[in-house]
N, C-alpha and C positions, 0 to 999 in steps of 0.2 A: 693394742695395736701399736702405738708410742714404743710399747718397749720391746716389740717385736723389731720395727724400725732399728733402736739405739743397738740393737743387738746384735743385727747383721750388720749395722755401718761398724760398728767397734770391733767384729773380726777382721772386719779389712783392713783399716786402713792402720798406721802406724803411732798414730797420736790419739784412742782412746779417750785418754780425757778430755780434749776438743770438740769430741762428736755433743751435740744437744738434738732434740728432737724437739720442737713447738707444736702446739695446736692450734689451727684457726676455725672454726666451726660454723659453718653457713645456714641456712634451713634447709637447705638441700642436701648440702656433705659437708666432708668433713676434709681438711687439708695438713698432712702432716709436711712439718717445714724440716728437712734435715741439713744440720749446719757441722761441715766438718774443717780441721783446718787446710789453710789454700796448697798446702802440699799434698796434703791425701785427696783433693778436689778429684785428679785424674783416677785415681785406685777407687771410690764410690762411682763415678763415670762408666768408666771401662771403655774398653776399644769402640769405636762408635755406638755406644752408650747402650750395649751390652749390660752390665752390671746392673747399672741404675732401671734397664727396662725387665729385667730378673727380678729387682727390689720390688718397684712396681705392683709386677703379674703375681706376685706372692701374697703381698697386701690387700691385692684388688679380691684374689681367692679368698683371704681371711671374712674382710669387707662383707663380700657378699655373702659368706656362709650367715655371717650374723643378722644380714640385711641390712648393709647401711653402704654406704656410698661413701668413699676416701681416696683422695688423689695423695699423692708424694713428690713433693718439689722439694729440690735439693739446690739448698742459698747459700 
C-alpha cells in the first residue's frame, strides 16, 4: 500500500525525491501520511482536490480488496 502511495505521488509531482510516505497504525486502520515538498503541495492536491480524492478512491479499492481499512492524509 505505502508504495503504491510513493508511486503515484512520485509521477506527479516534480521533486521525487521529497515524496516520503509514513505509517501510523491504529487497531482499527491504518493511516498512510504522504509528505511531499511545499511546491509540489498543489500538483498531489489538484484543482479542488481532485487529485488527492483519485489518490484516495484508489487506496481505499486496494484496502478493501485485502480487507483492511486505510485512510491517506497528505502533510
Amino acid at each position: 500500500m505505502r508504495e503504491l502511495v510513493e508511486y503515484l505521488a512520485k509521477a506527479l509531482v516534480e521533486s521525487p525525491d521529497a515524496v516520503s510516505v509514513g505509517i501510523v497504525e491504529n487497531e482499527k486502520h491504518t493511516v498512510l501520511e504522504l509528505r511531499v515538498a511545499p511546491e509540489d503541495m498543489g500538483k498531489v492536491i489538484g484543482k479542488q482536490g481532485r487529485i488527492a480524492k483519485a489518490i484516495r478512491t484508489v487506496v481505499k479499492a486496494v484496502a478493501t480488496k485485502e480487507g483492511k481499512k486505510v485512510n491517506v492524509e497528505i502533510v
